[in-house]
CHARMM-style PDB file with segment names, atoms N, HN, CA, C and O in Angstrom:
ATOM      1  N   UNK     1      12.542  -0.885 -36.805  1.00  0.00      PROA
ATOM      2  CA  UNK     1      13.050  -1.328 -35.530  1.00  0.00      PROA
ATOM      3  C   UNK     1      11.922  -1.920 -34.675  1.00  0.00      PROA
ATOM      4  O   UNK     1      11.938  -3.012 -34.107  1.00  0.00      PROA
ATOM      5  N   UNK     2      10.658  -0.741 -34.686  1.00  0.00      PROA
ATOM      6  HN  UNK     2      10.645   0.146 -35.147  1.00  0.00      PROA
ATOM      7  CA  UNK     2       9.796  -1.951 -33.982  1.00  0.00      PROA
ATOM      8  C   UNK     2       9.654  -3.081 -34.611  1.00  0.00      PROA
ATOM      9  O   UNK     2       9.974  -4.095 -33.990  1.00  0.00      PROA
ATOM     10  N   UNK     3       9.242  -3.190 -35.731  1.00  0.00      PROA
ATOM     11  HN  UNK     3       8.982  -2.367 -36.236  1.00  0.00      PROA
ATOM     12  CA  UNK     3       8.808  -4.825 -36.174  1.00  0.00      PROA
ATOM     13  C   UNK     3       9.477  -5.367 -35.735  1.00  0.00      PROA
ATOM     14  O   UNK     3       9.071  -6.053 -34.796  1.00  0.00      PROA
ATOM     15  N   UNK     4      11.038  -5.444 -36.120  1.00  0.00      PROA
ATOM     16  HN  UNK     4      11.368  -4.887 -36.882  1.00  0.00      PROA
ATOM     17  CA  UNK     4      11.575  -6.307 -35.424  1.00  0.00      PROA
ATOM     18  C   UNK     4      11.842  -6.890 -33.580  1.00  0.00      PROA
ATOM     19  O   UNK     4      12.183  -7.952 -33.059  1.00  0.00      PROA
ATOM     20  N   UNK     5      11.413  -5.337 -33.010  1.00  0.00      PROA
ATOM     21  HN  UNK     5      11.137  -4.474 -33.432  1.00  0.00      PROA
ATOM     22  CA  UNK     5      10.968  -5.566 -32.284  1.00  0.00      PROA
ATOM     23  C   UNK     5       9.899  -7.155 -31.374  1.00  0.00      PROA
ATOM     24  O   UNK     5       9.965  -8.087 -30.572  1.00  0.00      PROA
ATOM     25  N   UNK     6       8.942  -6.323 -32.437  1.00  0.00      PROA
ATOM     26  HN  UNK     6       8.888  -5.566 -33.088  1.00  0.00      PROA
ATOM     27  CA  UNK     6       7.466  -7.328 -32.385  1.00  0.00      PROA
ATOM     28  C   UNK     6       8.011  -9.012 -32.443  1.00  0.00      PROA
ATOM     29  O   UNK     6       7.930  -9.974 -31.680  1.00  0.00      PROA
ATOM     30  N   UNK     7       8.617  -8.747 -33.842  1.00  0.00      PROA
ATOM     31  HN  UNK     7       8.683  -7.965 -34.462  1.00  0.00      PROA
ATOM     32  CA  UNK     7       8.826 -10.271 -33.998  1.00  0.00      PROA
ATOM     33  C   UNK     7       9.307 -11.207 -33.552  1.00  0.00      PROA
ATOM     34  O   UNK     7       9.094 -12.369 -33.900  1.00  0.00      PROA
ATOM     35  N   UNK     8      10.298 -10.684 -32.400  1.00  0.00      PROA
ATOM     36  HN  UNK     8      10.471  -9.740 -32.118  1.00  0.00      PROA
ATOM     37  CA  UNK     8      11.266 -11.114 -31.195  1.00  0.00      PROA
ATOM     38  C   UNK     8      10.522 -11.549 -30.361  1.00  0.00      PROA
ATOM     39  O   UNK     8      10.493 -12.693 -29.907  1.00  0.00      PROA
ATOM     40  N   UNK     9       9.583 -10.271 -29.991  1.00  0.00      PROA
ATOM     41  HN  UNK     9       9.606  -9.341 -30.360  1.00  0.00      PROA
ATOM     42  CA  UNK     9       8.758 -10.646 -28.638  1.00  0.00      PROA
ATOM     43  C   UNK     9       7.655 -11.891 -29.163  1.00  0.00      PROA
ATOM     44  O   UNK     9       7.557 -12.802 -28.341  1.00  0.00      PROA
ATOM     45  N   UNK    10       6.922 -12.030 -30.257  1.00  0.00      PROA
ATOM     46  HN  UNK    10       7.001 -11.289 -30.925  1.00  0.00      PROA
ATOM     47  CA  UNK    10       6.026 -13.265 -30.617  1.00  0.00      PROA
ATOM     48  C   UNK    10       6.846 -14.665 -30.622  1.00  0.00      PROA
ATOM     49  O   UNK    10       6.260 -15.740 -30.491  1.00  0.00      PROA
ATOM     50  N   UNK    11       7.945 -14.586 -30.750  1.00  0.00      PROA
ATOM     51  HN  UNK    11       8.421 -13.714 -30.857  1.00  0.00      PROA
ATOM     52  CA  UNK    11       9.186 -15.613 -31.359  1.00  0.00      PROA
ATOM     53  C   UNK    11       9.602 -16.637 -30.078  1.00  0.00      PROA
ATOM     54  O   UNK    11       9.870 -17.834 -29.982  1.00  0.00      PROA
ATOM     55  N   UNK    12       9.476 -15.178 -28.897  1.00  0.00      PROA
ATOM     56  HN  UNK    12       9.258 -14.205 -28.975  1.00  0.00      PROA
ATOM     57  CA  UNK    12      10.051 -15.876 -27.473  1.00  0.00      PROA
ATOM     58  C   UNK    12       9.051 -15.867 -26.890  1.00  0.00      PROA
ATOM     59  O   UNK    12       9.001 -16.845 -26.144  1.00  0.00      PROA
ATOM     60  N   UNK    13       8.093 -15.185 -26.824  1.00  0.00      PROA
ATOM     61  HN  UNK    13       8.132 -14.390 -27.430  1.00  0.00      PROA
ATOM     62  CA  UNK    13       7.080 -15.046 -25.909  1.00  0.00      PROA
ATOM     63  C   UNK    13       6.837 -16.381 -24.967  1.00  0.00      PROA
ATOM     64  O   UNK    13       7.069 -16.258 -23.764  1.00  0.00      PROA
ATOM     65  N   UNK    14       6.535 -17.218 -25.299  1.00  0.00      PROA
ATOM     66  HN  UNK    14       6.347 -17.318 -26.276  1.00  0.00      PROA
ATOM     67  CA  UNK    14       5.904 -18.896 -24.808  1.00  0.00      PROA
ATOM     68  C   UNK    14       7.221 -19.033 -24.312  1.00  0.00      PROA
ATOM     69  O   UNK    14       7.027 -19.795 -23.365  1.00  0.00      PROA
ATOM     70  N   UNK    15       8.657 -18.752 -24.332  1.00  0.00      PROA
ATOM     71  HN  UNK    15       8.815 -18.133 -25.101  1.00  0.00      PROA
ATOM     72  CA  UNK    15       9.630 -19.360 -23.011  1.00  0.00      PROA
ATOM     73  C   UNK    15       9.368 -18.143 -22.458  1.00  0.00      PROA
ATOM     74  O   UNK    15       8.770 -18.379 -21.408  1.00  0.00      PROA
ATOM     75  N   UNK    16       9.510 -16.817 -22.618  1.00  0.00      PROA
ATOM     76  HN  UNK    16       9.996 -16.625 -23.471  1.00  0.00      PROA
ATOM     77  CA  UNK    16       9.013 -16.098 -21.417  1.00  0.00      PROA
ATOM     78  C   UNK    16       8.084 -16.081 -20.441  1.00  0.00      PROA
ATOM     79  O   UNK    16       8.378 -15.929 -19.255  1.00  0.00      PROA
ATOM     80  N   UNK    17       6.334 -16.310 -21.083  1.00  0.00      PROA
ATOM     81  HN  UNK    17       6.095 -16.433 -22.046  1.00  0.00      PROA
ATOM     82  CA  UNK    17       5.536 -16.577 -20.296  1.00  0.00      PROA
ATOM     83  C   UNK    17       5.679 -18.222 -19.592  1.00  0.00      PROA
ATOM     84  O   UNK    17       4.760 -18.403 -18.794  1.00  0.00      PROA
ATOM     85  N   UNK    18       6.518 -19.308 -19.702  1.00  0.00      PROA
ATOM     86  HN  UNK    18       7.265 -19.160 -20.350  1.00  0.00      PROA
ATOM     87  CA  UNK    18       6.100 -20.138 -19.218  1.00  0.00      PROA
ATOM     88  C   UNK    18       5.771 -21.071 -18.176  1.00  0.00      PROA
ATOM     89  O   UNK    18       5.352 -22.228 -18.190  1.00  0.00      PROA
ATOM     90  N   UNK    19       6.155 -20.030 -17.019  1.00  0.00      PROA
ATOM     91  HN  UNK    19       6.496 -19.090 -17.008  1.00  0.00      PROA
ATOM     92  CA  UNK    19       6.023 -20.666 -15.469  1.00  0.00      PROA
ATOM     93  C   UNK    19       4.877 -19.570 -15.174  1.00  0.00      PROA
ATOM     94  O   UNK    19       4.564 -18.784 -16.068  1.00  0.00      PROA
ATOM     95  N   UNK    20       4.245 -19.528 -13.887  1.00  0.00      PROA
ATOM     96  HN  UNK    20       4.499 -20.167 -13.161  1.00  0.00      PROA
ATOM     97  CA  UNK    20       3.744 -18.889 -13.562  1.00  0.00      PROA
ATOM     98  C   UNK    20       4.269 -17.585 -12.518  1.00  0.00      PROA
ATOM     99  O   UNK    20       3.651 -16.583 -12.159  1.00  0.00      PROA
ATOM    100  N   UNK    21       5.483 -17.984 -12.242  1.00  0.00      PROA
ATOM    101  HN  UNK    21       5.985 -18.798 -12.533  1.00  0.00      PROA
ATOM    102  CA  UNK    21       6.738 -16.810 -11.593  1.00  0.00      PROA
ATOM    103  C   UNK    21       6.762 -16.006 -12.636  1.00  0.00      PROA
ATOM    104  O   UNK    21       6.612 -14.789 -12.531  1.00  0.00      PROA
ATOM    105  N   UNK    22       6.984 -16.712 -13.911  1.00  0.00      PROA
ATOM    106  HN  UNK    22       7.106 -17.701 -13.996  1.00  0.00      PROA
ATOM    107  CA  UNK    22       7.762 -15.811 -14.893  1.00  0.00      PROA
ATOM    108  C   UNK    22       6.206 -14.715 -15.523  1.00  0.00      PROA
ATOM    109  O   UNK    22       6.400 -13.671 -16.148  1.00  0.00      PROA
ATOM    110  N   UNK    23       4.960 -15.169 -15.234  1.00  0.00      PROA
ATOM    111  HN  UNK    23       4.802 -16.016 -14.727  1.00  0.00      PROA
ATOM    112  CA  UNK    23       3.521 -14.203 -15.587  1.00  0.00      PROA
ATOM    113  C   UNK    23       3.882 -13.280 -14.436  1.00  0.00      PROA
ATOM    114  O   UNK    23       4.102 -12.072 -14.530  1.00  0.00      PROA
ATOM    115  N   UNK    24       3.906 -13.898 -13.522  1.00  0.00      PROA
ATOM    116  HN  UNK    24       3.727 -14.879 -13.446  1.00  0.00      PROA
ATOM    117  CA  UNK    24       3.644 -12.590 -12.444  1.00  0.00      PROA
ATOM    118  C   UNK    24       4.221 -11.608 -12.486  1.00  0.00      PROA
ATOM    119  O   UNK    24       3.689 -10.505 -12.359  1.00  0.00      PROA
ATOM    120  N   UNK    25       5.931 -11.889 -12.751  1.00  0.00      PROA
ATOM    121  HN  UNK    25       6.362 -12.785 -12.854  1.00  0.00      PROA
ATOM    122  CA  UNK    25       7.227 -11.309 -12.698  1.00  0.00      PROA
ATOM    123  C   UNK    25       6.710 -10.182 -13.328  1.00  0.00      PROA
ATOM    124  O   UNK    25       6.452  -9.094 -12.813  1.00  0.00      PROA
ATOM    125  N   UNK    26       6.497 -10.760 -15.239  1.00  0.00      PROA
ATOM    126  HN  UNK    26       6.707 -11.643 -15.657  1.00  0.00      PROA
ATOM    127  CA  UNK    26       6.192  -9.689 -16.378  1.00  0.00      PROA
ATOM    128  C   UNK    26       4.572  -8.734 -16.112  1.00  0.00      PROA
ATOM    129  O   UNK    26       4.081  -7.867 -16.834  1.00  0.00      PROA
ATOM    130  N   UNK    27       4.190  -9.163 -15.139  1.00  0.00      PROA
ATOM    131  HN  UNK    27       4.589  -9.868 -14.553  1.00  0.00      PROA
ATOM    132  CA  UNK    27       3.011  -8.290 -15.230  1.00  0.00      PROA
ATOM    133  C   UNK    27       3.345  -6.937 -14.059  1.00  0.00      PROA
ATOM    134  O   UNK    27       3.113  -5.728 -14.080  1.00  0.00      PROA
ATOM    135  N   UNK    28       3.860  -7.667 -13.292  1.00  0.00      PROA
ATOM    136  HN  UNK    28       4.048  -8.649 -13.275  1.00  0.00      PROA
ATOM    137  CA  UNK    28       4.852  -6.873 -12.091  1.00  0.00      PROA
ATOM    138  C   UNK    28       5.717  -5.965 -12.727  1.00  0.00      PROA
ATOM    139  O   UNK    28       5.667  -4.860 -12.187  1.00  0.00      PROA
ATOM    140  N   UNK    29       6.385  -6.022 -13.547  1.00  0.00      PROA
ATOM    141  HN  UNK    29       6.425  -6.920 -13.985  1.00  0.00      PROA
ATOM    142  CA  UNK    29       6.861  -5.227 -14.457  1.00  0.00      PROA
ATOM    143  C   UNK    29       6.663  -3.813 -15.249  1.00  0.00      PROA
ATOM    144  O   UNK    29       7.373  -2.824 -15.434  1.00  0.00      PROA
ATOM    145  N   UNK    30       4.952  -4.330 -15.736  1.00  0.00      PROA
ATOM    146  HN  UNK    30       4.375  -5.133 -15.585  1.00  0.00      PROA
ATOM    147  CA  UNK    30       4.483  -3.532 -16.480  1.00  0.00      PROA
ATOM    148  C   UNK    30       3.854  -2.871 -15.587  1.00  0.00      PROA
ATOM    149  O   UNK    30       3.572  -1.775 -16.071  1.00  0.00      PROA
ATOM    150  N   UNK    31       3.475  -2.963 -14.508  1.00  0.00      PROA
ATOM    151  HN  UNK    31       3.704  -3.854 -14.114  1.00  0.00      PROA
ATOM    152  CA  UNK    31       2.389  -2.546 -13.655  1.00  0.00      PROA
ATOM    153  C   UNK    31       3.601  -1.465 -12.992  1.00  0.00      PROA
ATOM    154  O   UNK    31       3.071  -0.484 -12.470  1.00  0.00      PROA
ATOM    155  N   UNK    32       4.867  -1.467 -12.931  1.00  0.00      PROA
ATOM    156  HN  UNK    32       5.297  -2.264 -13.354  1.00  0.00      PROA
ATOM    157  CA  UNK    32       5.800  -0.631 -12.311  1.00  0.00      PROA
ATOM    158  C   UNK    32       5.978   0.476 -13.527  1.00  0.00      PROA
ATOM    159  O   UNK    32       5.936   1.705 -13.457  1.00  0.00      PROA
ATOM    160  N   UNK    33       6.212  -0.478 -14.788  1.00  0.00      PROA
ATOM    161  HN  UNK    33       6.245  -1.475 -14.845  1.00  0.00      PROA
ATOM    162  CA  UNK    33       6.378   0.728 -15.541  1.00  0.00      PROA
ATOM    163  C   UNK    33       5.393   1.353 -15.769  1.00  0.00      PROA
ATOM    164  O   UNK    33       5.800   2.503 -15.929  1.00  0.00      PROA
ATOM    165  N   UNK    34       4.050   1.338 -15.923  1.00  0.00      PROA
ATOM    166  HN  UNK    34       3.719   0.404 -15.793  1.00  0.00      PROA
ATOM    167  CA  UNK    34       2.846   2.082 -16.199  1.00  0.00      PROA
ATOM    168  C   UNK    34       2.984   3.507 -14.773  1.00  0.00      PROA
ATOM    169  O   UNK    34       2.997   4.728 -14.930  1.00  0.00      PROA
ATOM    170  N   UNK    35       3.050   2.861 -13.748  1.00  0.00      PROA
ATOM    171  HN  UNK    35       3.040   1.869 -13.621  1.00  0.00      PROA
ATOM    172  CA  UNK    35       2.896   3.782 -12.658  1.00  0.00      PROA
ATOM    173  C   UNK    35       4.197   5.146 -12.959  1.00  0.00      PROA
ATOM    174  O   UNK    35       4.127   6.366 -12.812  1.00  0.00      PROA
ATOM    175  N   UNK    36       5.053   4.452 -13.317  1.00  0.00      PROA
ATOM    176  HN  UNK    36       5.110   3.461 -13.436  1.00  0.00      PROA
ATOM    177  CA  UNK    36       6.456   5.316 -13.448  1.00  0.00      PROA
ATOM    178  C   UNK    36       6.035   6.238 -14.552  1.00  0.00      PROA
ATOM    179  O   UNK    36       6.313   7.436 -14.496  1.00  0.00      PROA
ATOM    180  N   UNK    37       5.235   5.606 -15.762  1.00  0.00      PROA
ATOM    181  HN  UNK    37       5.010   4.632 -15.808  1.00  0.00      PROA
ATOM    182  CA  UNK    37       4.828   6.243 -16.776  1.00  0.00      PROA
ATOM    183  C   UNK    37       3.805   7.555 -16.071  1.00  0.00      PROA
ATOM    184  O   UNK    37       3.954   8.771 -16.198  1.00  0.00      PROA
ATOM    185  N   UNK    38       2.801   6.836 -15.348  1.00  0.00      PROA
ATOM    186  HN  UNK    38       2.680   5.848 -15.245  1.00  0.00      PROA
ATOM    187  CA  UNK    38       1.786   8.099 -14.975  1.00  0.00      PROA
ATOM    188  C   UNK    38       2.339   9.256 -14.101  1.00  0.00      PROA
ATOM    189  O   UNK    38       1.759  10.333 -13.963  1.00  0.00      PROA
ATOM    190  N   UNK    39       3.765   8.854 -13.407  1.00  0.00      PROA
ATOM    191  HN  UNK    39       4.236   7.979 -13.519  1.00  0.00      PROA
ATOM    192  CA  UNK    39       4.358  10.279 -12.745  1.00  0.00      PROA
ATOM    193  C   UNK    39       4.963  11.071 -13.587  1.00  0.00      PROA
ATOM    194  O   UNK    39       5.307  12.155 -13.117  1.00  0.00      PROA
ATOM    195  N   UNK    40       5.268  10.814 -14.997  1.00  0.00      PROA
ATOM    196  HN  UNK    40       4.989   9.933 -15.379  1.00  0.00      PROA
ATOM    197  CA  UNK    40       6.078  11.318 -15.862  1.00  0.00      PROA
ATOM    198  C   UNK    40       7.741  11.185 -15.559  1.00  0.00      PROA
ATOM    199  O   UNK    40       8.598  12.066 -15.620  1.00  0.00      PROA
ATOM    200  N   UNK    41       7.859   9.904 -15.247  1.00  0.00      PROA
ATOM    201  HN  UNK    41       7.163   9.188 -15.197  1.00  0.00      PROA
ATOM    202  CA  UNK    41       9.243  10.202 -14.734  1.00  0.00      PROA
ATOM    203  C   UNK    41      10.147   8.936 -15.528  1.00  0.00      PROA
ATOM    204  O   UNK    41      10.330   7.739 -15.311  1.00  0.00      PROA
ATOM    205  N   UNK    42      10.557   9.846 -16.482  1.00  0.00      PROA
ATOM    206  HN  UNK    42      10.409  10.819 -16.658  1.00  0.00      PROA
ATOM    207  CA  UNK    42      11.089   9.024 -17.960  1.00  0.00      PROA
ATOM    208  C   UNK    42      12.795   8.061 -17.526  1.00  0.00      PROA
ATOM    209  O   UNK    42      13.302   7.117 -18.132  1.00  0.00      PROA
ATOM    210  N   UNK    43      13.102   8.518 -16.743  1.00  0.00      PROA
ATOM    211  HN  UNK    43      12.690   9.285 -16.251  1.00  0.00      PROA
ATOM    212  CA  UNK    43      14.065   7.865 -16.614  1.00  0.00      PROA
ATOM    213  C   UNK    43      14.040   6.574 -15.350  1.00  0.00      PROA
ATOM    214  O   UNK    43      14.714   5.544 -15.329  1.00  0.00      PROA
ATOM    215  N   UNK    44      13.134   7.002 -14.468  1.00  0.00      PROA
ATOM    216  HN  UNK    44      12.587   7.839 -14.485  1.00  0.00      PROA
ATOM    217  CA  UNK    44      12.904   5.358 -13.877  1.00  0.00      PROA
ATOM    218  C   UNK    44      12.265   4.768 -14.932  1.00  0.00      PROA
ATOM    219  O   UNK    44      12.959   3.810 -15.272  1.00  0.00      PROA
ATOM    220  N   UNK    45      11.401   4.846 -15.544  1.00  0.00      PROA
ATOM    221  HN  UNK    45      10.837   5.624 -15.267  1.00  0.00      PROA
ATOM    222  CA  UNK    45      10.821   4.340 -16.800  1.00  0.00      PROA
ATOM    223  C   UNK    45      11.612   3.777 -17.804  1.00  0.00      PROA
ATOM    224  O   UNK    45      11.238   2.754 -18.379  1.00  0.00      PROA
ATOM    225  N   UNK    46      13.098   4.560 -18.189  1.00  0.00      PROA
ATOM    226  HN  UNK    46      13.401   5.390 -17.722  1.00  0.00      PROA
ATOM    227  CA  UNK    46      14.061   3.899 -18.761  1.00  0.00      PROA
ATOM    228  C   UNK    46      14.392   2.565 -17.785  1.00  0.00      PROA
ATOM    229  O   UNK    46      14.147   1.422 -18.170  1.00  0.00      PROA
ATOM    230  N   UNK    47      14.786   2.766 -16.911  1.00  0.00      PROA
ATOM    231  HN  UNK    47      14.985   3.695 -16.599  1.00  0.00      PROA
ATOM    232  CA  UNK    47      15.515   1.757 -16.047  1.00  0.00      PROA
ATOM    233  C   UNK    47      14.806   0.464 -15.636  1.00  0.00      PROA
ATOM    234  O   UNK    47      15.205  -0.701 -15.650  1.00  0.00      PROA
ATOM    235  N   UNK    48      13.173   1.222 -15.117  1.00  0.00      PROA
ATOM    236  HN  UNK    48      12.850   2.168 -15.106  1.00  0.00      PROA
ATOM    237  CA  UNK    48      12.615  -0.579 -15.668  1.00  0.00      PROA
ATOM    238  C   UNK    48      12.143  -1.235 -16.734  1.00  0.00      PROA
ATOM    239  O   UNK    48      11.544  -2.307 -16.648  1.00  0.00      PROA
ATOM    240  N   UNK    49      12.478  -0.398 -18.216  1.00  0.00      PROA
ATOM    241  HN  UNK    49      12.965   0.473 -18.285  1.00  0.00      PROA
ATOM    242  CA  UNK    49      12.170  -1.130 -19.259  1.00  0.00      PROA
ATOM    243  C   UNK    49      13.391  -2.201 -19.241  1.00  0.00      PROA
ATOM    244  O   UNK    49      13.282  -3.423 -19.352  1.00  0.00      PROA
ATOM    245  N   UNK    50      14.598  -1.434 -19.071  1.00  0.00      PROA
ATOM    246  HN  UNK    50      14.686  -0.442 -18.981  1.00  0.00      PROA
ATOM    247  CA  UNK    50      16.008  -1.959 -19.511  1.00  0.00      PROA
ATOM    248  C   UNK    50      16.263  -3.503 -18.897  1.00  0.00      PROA
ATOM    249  O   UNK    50      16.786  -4.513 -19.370  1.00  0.00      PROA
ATOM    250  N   UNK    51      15.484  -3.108 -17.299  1.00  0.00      PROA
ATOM    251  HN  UNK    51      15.059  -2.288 -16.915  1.00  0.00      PROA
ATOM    252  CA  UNK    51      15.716  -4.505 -16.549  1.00  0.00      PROA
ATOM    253  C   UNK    51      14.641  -5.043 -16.793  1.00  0.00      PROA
ATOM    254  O   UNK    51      14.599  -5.926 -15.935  1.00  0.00      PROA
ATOM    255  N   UNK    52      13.650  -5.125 -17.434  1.00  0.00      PROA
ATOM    256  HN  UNK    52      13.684  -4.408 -18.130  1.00  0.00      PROA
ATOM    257  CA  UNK    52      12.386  -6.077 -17.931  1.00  0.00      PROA
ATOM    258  C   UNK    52      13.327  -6.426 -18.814  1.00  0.00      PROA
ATOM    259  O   UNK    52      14.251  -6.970 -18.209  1.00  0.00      PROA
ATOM    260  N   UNK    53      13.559  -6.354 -20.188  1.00  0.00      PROA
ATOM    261  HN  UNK    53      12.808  -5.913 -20.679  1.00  0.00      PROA
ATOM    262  CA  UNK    53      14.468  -6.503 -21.179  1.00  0.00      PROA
ATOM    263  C   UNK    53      15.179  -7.421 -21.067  1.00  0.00      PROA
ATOM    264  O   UNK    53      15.084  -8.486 -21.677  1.00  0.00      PROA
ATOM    265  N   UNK    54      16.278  -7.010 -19.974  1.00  0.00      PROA
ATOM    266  HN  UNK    54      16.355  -6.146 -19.478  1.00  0.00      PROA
ATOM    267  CA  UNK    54      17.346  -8.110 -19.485  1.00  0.00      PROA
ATOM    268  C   UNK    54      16.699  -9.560 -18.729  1.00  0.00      PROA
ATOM    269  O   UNK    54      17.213 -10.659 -18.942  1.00  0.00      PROA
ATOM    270  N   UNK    55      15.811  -9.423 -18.058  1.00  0.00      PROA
ATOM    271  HN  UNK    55      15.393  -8.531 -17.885  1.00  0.00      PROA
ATOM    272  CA  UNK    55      15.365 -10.856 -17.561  1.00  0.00      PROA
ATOM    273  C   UNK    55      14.874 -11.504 -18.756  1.00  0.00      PROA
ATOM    274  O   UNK    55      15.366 -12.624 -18.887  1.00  0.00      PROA
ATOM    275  N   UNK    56      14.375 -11.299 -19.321  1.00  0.00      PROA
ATOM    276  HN  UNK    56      13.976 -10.389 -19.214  1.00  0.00      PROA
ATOM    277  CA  UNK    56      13.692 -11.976 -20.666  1.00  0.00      PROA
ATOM    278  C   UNK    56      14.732 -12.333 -20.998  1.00  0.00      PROA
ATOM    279  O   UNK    56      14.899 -13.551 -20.947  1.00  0.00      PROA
ATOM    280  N   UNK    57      16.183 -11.270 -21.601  1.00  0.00      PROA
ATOM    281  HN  UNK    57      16.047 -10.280 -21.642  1.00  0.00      PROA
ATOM    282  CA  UNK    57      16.718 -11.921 -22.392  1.00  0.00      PROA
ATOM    283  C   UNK    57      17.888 -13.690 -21.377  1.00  0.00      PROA
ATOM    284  O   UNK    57      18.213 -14.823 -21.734  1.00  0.00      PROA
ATOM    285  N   UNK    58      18.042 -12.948 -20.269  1.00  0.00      PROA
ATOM    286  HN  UNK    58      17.778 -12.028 -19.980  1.00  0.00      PROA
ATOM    287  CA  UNK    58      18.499 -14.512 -19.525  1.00  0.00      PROA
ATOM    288  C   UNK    58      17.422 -15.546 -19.048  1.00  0.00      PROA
ATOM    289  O   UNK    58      17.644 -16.470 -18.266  1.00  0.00      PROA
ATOM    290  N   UNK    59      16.442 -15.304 -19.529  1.00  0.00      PROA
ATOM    291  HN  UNK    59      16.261 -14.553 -20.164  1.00  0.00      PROA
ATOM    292  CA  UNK    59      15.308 -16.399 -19.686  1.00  0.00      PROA
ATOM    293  C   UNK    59      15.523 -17.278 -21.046  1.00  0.00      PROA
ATOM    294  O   UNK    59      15.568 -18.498 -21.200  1.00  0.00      PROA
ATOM    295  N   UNK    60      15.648 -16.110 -22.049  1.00  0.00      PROA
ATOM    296  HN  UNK    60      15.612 -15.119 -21.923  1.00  0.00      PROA
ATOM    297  CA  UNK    60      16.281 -16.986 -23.216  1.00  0.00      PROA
ATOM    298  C   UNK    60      17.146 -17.607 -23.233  1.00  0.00      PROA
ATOM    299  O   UNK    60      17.238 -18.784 -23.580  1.00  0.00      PROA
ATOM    300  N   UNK    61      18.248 -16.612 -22.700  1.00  0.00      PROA
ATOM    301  HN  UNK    61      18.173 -15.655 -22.418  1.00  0.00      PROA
ATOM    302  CA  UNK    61      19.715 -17.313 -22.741  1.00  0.00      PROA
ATOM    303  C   UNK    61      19.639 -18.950 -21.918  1.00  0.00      PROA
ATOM    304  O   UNK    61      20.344 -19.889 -22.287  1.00  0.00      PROA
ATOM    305  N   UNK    62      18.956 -19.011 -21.124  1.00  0.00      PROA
ATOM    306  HN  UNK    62      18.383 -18.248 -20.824  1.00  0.00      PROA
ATOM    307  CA  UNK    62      18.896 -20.249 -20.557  1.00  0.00      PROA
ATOM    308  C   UNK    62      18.086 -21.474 -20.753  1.00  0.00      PROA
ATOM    309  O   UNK    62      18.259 -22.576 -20.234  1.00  0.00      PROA
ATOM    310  N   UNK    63      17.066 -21.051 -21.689  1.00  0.00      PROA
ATOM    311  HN  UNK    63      16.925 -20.156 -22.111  1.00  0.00      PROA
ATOM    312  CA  UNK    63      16.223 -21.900 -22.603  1.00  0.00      PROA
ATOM    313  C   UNK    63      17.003 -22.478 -23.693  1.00  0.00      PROA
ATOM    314  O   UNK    63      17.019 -23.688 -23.919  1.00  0.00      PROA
ATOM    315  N   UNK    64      17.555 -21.736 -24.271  1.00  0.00      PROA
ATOM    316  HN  UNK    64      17.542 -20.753 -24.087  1.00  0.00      PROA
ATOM    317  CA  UNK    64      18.168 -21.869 -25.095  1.00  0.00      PROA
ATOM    318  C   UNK    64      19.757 -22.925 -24.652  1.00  0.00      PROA
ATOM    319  O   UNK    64      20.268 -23.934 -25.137  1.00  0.00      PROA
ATOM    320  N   UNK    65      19.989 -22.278 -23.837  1.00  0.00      PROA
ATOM    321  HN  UNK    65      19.573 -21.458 -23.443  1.00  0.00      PROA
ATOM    322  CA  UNK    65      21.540 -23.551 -23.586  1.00  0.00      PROA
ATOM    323  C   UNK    65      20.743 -24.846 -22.866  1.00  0.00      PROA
ATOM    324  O   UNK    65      21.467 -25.839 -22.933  1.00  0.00      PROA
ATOM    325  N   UNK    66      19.481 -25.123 -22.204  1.00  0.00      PROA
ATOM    326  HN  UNK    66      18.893 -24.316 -22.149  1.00  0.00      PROA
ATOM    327  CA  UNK    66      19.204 -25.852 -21.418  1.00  0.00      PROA
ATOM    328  C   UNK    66      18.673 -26.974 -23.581  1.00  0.00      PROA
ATOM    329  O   UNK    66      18.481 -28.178 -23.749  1.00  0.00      PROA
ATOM    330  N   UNK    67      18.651 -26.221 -24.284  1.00  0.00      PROA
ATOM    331  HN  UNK    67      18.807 -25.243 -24.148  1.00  0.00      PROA
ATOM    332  CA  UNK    67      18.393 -27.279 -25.538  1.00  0.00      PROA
ATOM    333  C   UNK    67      16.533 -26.692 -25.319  1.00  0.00      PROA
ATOM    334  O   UNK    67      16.252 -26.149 -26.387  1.00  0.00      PROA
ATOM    335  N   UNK    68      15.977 -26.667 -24.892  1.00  0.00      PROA
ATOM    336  HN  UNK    68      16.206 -27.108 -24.024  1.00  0.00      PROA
ATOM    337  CA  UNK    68      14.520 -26.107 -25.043  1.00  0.00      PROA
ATOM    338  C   UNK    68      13.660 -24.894 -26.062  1.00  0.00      PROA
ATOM    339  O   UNK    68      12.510 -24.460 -26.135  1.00  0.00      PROA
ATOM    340  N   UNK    69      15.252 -24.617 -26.914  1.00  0.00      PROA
ATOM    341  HN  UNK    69      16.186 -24.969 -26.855  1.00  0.00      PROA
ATOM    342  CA  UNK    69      15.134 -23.323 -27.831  1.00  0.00      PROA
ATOM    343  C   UNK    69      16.105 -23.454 -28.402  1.00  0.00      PROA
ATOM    344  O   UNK    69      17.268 -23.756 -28.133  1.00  0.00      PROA
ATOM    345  N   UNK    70      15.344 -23.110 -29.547  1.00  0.00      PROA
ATOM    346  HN  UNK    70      14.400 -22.865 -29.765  1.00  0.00      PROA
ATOM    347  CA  UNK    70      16.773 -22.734 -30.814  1.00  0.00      PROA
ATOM    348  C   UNK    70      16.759 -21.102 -31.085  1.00  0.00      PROA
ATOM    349  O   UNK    70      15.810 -20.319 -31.107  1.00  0.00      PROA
ATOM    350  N   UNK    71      18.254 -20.878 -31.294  1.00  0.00      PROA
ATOM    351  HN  UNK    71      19.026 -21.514 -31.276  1.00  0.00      PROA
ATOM    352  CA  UNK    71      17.795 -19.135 -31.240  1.00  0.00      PROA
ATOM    353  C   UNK    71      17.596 -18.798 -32.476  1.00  0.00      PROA
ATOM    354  OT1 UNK    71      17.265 -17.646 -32.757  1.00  0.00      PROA
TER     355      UNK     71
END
């Protein structure tokens, strides 16, 4: 499951990272979940993995219908 994981995230990565909203966004992200991580508090931690997750994936979804990606 991770690999496939992995291979998703290398696959899309470059339409995810490719504005500079969309760096900040994802670093903003991680920087929430790390902190959530250091209180031990697993379930905000669920909740902003889930919504990191979801923006990526309507980043795709819209790369992809805009013709800029094949899925």
């Amino acid at each position: 499951m991770i690999n496939s994981f992995r291979d998703y995230f290398y696959r899309y990565r470059p339409a995810l990272l490719h504005t500079e909203k969309n760096i900040h966004d994802s670093l903003e992200d991680h920087r929430q979940m790390l902190e959530a991580m250091k209180k031990k508090n697993p379930r905000l931690v669920e909740r902003l993995v889930r919504n990191h997750l979801e923006k990526g994936k309507e980043i795709i979804i819209k790369e992809i219908s805009k013709g800029r990606m094949v899925p």
